[in-house]
C-alpha positions as CSV (number, residue, x, y, z in Angstrom):
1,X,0.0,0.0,0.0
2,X,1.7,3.5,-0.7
3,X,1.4,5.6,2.0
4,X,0.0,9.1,1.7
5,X,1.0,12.5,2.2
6,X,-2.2,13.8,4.1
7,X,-0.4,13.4,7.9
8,X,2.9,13.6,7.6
9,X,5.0,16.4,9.2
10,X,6.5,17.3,5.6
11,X,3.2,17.6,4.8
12,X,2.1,20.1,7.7
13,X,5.0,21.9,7.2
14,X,4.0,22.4,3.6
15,X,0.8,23.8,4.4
16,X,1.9,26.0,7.2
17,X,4.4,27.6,4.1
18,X,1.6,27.5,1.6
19,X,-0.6,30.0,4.6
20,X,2.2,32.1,5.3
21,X,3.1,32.8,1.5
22,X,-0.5,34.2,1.2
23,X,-0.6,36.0,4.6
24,X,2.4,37.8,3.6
25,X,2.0,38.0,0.0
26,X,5.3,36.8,-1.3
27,X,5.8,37.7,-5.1
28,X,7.8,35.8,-7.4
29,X,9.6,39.2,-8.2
30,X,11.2,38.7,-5.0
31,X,11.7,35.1,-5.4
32,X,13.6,35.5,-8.6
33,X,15.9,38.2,-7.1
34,X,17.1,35.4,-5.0
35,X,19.8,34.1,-7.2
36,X,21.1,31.5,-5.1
37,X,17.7,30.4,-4.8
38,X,16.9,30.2,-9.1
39,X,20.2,28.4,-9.1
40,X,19.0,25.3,-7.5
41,X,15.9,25.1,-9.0
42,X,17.8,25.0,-12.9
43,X,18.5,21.5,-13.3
44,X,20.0,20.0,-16.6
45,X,20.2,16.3,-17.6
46,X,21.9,15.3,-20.6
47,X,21.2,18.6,-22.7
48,X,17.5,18.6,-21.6
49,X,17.2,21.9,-18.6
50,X,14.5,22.2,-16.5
51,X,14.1,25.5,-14.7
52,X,11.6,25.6,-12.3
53,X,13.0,29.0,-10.5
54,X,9.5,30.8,-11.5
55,X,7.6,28.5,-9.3
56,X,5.9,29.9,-6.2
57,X,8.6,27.6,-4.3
58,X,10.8,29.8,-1.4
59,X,14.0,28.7,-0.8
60,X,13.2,26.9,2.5
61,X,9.9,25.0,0.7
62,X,12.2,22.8,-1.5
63,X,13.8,20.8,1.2
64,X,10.1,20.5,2.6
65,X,9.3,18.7,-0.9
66,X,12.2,16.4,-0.8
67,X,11.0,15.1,2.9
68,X,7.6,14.8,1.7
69,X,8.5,12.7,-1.1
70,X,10.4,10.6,1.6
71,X,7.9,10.2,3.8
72,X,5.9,9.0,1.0
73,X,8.1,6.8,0.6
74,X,8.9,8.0,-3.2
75,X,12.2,6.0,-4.1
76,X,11.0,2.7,-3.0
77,X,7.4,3.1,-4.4
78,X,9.4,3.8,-8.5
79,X,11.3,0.6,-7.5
80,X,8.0,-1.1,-7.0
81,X,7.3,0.0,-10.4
82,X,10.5,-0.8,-11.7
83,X,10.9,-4.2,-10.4
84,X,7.2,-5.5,-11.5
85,X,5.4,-5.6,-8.4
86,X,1.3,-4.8,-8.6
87,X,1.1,-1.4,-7.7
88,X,-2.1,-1.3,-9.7
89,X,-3.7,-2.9,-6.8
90,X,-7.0,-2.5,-8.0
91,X,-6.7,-4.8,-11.0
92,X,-3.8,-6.8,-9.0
93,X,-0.9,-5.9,-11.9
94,X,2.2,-5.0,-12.7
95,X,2.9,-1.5,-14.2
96,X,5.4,-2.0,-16.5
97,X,5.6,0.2,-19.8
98,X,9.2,1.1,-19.4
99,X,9.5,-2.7,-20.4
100,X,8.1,-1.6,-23.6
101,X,10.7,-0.2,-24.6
102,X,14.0,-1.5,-22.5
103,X,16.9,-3.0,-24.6
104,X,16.7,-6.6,-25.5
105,X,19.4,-7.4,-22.7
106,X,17.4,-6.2,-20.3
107,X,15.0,-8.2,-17.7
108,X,11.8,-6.5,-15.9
109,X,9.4,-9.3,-14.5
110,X,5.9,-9.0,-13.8
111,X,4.2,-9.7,-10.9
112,X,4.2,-13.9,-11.9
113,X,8.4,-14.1,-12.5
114,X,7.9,-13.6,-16.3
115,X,10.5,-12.0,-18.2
116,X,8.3,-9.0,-19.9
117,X,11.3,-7.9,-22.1
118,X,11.5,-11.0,-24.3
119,X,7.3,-11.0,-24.5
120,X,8.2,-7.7,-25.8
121,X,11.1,-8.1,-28.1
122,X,9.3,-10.7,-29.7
123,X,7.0,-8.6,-30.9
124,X,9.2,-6.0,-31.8
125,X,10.7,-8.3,-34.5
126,X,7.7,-9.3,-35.5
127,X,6.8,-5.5,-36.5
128,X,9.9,-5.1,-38.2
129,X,9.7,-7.7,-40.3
130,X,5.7,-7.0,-41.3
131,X,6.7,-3.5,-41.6
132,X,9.7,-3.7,-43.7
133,X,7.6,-6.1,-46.1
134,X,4.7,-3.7,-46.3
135,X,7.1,-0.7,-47.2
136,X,9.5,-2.6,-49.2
137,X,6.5,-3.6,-51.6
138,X,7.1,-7.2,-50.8
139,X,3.5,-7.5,-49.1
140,X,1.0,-6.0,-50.9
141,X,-2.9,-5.9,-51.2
142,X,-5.3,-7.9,-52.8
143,X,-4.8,-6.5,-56.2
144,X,-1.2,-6.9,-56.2
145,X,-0.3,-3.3,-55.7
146,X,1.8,-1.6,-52.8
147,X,0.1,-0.3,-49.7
148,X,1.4,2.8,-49.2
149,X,-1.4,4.0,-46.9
150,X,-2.8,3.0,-43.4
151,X,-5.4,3.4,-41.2
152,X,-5.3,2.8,-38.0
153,X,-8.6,2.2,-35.5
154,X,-8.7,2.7,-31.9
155,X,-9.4,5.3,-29.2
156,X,-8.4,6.5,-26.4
157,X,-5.0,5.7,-25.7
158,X,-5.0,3.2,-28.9
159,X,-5.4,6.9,-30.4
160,X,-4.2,9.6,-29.0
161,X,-0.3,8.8,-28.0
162,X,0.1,7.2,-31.9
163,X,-1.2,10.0,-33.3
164,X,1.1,12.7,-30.8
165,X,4.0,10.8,-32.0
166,X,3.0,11.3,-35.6
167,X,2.0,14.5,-35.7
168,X,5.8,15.1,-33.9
169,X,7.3,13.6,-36.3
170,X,6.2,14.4,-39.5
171,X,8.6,17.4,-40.1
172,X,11.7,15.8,-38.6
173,X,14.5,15.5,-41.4
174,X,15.2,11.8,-40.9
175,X,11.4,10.7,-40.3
176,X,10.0,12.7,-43.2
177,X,12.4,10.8,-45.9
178,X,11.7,7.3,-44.2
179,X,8.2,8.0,-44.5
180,X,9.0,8.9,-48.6
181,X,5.4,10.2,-49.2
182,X,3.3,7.2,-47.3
183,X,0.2,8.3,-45.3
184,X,-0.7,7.6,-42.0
185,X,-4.5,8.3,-41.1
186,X,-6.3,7.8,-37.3
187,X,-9.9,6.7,-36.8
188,X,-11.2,7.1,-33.7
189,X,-14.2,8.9,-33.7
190,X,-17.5,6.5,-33.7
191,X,-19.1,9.1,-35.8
192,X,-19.1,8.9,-39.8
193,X,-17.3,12.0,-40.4
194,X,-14.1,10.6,-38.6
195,X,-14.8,7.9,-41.3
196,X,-15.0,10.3,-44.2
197,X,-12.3,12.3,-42.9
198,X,-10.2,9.4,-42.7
199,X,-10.9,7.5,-46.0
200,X,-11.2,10.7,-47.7
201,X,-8.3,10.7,-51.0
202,X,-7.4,7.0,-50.0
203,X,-8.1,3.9,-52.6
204,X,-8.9,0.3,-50.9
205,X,-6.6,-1.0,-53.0
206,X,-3.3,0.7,-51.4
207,X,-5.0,1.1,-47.9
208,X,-3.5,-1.2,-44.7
209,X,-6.0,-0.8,-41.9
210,X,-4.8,-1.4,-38.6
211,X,-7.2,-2.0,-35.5
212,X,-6.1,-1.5,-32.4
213,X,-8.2,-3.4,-29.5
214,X,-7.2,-5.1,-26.5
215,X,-10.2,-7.6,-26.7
216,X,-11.3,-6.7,-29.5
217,X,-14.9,-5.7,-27.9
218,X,-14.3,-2.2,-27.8
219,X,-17.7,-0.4,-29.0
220,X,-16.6,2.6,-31.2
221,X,-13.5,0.7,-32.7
222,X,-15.0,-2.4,-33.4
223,X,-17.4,-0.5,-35.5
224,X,-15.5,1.6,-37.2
225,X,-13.8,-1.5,-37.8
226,X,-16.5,-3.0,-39.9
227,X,-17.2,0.3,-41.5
228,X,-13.5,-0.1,-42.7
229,X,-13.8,-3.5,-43.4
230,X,-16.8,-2.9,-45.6
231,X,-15.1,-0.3,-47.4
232,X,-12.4,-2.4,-48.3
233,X,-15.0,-5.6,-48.9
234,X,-17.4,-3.4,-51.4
235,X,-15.0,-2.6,-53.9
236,X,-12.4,-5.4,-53.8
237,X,-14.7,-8.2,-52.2
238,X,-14.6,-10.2,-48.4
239,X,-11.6,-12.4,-49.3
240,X,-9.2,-9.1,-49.5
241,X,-10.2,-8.4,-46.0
242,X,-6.7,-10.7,-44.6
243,X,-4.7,-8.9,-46.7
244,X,-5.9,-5.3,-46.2
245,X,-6.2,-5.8,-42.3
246,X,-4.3,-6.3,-39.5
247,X,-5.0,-6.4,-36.0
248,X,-3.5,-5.1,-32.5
249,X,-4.8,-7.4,-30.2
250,X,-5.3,-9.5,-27.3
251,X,-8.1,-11.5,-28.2
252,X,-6.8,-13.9,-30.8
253,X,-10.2,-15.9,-31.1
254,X,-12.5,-12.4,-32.1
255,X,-9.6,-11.4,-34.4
256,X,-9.6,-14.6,-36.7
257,X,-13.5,-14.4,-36.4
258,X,-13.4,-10.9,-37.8
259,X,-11.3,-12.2,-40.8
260,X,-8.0,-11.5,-39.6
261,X,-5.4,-13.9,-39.8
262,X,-3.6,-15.1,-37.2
263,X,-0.3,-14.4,-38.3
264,X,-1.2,-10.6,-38.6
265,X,-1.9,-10.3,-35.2
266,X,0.4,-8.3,-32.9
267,X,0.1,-9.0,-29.1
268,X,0.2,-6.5,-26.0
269,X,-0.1,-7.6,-22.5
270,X,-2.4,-6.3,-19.0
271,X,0.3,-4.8,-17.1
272,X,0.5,-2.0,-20.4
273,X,-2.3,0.7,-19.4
274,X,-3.8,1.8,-22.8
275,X,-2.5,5.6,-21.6
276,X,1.0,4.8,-21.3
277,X,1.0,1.9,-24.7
278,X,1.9,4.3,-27.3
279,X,5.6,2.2,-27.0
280,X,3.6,-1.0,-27.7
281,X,2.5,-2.7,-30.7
282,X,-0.5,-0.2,-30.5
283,X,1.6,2.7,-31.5
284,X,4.7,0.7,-33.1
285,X,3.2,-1.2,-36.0
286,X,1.2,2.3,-37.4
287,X,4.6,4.3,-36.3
288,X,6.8,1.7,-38.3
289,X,4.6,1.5,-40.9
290,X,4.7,5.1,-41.7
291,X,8.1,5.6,-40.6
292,X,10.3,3.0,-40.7
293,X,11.7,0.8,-37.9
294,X,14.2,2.8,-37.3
295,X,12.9,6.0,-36.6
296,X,10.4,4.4,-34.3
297,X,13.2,2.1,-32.7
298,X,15.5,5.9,-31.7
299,X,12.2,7.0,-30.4
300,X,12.1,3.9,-28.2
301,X,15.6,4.5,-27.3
302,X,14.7,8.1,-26.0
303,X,11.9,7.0,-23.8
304,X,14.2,4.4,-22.3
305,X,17.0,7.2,-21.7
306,X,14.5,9.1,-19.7
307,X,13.2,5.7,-18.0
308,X,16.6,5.0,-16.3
309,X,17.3,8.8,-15.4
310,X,14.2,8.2,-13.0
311,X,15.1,4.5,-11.8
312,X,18.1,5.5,-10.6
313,X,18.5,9.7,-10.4
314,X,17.9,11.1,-6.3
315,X,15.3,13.2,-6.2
316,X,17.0,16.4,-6.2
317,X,18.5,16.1,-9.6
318,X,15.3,13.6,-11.3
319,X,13.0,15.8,-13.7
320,X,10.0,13.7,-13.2
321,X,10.8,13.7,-9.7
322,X,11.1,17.6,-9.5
323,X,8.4,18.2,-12.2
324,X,5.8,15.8,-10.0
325,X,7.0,17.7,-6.9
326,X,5.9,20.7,-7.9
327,X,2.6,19.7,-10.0
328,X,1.6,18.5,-6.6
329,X,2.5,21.6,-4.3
330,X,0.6,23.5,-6.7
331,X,-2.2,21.6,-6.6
332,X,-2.4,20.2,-3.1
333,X,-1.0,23.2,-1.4
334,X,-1.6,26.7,-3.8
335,X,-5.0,25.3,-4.6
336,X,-4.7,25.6,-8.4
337,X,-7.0,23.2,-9.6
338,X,-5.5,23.7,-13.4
339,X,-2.4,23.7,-15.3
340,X,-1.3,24.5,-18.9
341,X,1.5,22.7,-21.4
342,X,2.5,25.1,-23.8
343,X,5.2,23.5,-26.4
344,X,6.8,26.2,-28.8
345,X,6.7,24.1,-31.6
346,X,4.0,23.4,-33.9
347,X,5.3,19.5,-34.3
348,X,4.0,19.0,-30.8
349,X,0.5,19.9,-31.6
350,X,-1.1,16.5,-30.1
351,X,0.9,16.6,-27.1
352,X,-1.4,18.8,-24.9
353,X,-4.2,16.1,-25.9
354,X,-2.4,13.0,-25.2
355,X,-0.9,14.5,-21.7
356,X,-4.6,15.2,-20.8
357,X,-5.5,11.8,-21.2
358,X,-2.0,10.0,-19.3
359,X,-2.8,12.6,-16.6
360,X,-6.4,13.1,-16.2
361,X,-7.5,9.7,-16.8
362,X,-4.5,8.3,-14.0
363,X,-4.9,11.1,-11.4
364,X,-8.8,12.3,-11.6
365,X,-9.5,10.1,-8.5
366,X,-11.8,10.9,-5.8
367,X,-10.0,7.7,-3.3
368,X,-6.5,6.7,-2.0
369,X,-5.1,2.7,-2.8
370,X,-7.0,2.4,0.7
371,X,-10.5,3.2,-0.6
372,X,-10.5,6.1,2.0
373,X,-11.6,9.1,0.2
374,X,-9.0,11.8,-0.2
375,X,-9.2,14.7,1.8
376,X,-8.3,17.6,-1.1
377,X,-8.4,17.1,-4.7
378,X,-5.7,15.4,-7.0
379,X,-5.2,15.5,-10.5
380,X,-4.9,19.2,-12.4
381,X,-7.3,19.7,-15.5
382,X,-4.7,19.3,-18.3
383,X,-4.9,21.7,-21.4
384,X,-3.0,23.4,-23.9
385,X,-1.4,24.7,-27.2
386,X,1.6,25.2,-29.0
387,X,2.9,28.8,-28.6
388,X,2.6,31.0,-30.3
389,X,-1.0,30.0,-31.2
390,X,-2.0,30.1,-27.2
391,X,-0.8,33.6,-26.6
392,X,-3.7,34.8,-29.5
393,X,-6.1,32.5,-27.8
394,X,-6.3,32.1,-23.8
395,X,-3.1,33.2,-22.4
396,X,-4.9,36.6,-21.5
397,X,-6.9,34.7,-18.9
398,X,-3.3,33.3,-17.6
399,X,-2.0,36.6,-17.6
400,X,-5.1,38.7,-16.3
401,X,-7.8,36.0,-15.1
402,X,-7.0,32.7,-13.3
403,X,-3.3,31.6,-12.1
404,X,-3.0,29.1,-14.3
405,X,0.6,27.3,-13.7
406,X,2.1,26.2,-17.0
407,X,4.9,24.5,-18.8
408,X,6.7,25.5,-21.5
409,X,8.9,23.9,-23.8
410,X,11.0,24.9,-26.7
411,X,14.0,23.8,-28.9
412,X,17.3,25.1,-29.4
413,X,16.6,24.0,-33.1
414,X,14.4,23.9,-35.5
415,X,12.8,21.1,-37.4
416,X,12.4,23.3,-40.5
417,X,14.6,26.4,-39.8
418,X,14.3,29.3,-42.2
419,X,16.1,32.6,-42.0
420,X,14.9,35.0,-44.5
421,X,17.2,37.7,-45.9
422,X,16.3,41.3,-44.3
423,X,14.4,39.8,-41.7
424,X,15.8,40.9,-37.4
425,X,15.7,37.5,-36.8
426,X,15.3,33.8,-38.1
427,X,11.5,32.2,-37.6
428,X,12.5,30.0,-35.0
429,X,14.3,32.7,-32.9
430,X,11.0,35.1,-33.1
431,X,9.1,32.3,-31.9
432,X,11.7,31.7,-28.8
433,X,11.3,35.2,-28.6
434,X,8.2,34.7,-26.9
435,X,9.4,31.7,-25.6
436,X,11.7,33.1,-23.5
437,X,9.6,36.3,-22.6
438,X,6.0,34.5,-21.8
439,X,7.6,33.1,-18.9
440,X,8.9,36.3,-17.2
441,X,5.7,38.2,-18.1
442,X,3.8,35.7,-15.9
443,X,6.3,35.7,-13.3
444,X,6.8,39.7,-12.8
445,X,3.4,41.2,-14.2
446,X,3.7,45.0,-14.9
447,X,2.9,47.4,-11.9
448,X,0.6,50.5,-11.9
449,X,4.0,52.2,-11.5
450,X,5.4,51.1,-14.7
451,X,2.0,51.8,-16.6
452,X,2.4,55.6,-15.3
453,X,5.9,55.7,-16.5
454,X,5.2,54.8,-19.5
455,X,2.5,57.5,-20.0
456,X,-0.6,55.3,-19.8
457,X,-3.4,57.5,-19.6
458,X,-5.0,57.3,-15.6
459,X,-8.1,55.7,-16.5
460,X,-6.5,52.9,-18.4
461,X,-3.7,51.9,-15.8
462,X,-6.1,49.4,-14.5
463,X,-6.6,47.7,-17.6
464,X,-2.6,47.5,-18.2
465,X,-1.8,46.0,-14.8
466,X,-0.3,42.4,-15.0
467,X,-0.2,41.1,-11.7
468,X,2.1,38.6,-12.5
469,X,3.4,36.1,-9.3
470,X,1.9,33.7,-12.1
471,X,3.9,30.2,-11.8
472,X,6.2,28.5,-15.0
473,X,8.9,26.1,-15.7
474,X,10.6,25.9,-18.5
475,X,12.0,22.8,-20.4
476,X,15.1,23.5,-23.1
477,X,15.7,21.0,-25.0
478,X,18.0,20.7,-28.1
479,X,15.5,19.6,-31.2
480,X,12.7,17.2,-31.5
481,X,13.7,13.6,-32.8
482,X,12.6,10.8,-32.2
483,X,15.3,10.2,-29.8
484,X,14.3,13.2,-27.9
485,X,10.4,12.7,-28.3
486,X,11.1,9.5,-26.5
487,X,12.8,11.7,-23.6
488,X,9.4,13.7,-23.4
489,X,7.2,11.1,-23.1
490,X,8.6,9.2,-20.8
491,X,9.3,12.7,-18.4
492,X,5.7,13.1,-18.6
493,X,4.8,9.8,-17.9
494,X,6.6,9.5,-15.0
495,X,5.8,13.1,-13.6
496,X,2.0,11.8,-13.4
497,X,3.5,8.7,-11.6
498,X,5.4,10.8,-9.0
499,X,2.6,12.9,-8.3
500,X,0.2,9.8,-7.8
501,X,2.8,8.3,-5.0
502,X,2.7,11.1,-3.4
503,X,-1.3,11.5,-3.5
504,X,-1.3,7.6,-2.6
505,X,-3.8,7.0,-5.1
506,X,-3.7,4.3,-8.0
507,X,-2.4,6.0,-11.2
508,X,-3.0,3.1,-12.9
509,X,-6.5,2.3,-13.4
510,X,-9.5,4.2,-15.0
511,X,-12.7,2.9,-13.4
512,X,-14.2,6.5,-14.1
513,X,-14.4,5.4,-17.8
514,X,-16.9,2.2,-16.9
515,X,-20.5,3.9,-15.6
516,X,-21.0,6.1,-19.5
517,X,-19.9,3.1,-21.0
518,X,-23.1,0.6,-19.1
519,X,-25.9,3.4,-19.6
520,X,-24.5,3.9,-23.4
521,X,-25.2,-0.1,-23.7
522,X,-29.1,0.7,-22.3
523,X,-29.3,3.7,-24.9
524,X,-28.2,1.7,-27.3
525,X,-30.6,-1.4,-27.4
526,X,-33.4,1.8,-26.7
527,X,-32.5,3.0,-30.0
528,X,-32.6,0.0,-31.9
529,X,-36.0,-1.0,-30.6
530,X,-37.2,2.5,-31.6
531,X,-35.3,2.5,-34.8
532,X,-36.7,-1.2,-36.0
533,X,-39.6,-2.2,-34.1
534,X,-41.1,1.0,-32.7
535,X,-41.1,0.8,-29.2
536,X,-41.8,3.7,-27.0
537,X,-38.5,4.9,-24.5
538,X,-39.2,4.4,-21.6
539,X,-36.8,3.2,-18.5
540,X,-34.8,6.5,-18.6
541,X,-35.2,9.4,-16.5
542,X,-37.7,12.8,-17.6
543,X,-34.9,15.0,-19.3
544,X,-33.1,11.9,-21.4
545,X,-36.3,10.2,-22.4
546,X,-37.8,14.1,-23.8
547,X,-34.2,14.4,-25.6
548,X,-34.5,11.1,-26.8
549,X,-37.8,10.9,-28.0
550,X,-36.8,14.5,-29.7
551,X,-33.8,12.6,-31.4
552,X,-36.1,9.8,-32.8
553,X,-39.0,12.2,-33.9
């Protein structure tokens, strides 16, 4: 059982500081004078800098974090992790996706003595060899011609981390010539348009379609799934359905009933949460497919960098460590119930989205491991946008509204840099311009003093006020690859991890998903009665049998 922070005299102490910082109105301008201070909060790993010296964190509240985290226990809860044990208590398994992605040499055994790095390497080479076929031309569809397109089904996490690693990588310089003009499309979405939107330019005959479904069950995908495979059967008939589709997939019986074969089944495992399988067959066959092995084997390679910096860094110098540290004195302590990631680069467009979901979906509990219910919130509401985009659209709340803590990211290069003769400055330096200058806006704020001194007329000094005392760290980082995109994930990842240890509540499982799911099954058989045999709704409460009537009329 993990203990919790609720109690303990790190804890207190915390919350005494957290009091005393509001009583007496301490200002990050003061903070950041401090330089001693900003020092130790700028940490650097292996070219990637963290500087967390913008944080509403006083000198004297850091060391107050680092006892908290021992008196959670911290270091020997990650070793749980690391070593297999079933810290998702709740579903009694193991937790193990930095096995996903560890080198071949490597062992990390589940909860039963198995050797989950040979499960995984085995299919690994599986992927490479159906993906170098497919992109070689050496398997091809039904009609004899190459597949140079794909599809891939799922939601959720079958969806969301595939697609972030996509979107990353589709202007890096090495990625962009592996792919050599293949296309990569997501279905998710139960509704039609996704469909459209997704089949929309693409010809059967050149189309790979890859579902992705633990037990193949899964409501939305296993539709969409026979949409696709309808699509596929209606212009080149049923018997091209084995070699136009391929399956992720637990559940090999379902699979081989759908018309999948066998062989074109790649496996996944329990102890992989759906949030955190992106390094899994469900993001590596679509990743490899599009991109090569390669690419998707450095991006492995990055997320396992960053794995054994937080199996083996101390606390004090361990970003996820120091980044879950202070995601949970903001939360827990300055009672900010939100928090923003805002990457300065346009590559990392589906990062915000897929952080939502490893966050949301493993901290939005309402009980500890125990059962007992918690006694303050956990778990920040997750949003954002690449910069500059977010400064046009809701960084004037951050700035003037709600304090909003954030995290920023940028790049010392460019995936596509362009400098153009004349200009002050290259594109990618104007956009760390504001990279650079977001932060400190937050942080400082303009005073009515400086409005006056700048000869803003009386009655508009209020309006030009910044408070600022607004938190922000900042994460430097050298480019995105795929080596480095593995780094990011994996921080992320394990930030959410450090912060649930600390909460004491099971990061692991998602039973918040399950009640939607059962009343969508009663609407469901409602509608299909209405649809085909008439029946009146009934068995639903006032409002949803009005609106669903409405729906049917």
């Amino acid at each position: 059982m993990l203990a919790t922070a609720e109690k303990t005299k790190a804890a207190q102490l915390l919350a005494t500081a957290a009091s005393a910082m509001a009583q007496n109105e301490v200002h990050l301008r003061d903070l950041m004078s401090d330089e001693a201070r900003c020092t130790k909060m700028i940490v650097e790993v292996d070219g990637m800098i963290l500087d967390f010296s913008r944080q509403r964190i006083p000198t004297e509240v850091l060391p107050q974090l680092f006892d908290l985290w021992s008196e959670v226990d911290g270091a020997s809860k990650i070793q749980a992790m690391k070593s297999g044990m079933a810290i998702n208590s709740t579903e009694d398994r193991s937790v193990l996706h930095h096995a996903l992605r560890a080198a071949r040499e490597s062992v990390y055994r589940d909860k039963d003595g198995v050797n989950t790095v040979e499960l995984v390497w085995e299919v690994l080479d599986k992927i490479k060899a159906f993906s170098d076929k497919v992109r070689s031309g050496e398997w091809v569809g039904a009609t004899g011609k190459a597949l140079t397109d794909v599809v891939a089904i799922g939601i959720g996490g079958s969806y969301l981390g595939p697609e972030f690693v996509y979107e990353a990588l589709r202007t890096d310089k090495a990625a962009r010539e592996a792919a050599g003009g293949r296309r990569l499309r997501f279905l998710a979405n139960v509704d039609p348009i996704d469909v459209a939107r997704a089949t929309e330019g693409l010809d059967p005959e050149t189309t790979l379609v890859v579902v992705v479904s633990k037990t193949f069950t899964t409501a939305e995908t296993m539709l969409n799934a026979r949409t696709m495979r309808e699509w596929i059967s209606k212009k080149l008939g049923s018997d091209a359905v084995a070699k136009h589709m391929v399956a992720v997939s637990t559940n090999t019986a379902k699979v081989v009933e759908f018309g999948i074969g066998e062989e074109n089944i790649f496996g996944f495992w329990n102890w992989v949460g759906g949030r955190y399988s992106v390094c899994s067959a469900v993001g590596v066959v679509p990743l490899a497919l599009q991109y090569g092995f390669e690419v998707v084997a450095d991006f492995l390679s990055g997320a396992r960098a960053m794995d054994d910096h937080f199996f083996s860094a101390p606390a004090q110098a361990n970003l996820p460590v120091l980044m879950g540290l202070v995601g949970v004195w903001n939360a827990s302590y300055l009672g900010f119930p939100t928090r923003a990631l805002l990457p300065y680069c346009q590559a990392l467009l589906k990062l915000a989205p897929h952080i939502q979901q490893v966050d949301m979906e493993s901290n939005g509990k309402r009980v500890k491991v125990d059962g007992s219910e918690l006694q303050g919130d956990a778990g920040p509401v997750n949003f954002g946008e690449p910069g500059t985009n977010g400064q046009h659209s809701f960084y004037q709340l951050m700035h003037q509204g709600r304090v909003v803590p954030a995290d920023f990211i940028g790049f010392k290069e460019s995936q596509q840099p362009v400098e153009l003769e004349g200009e002050v400055v290259a594109n990618h330096d104007e956009l760390m311009s504001n990279f650079f200058a977001q932060p400190d806006a937050l942080a400082f704020g303009k005073t009515a003093e400086e409005c006056r001194a700048q000869g803003i007329p009386e009655n508009l000094v209020p309006h030009k006020v910044f408070t600022g005392n607004r938190p922000s760290s900042s994460l430097l980082i050298e480019k995105l690859d795929a080596f480095q995109l593995g780094r990011i994930l994996s921080l992320f990842e394990h930030r959410t991890a450090v912060e649930g240890f600390v909460w004491g509540i099971n990061s692991f499982d998602q039973w918040g998903v399950e009640l939607g799911k059962v009343l969508a099954t009663q609407v469901r058989s409602q509608l299909s009665k209405s649809r085909k045999e008439g029946a009146d709704v009934s068995g639903f409460n006032y409002s949803t049998t009005k609106m669903m009537k409405s729906y049917l009329s």
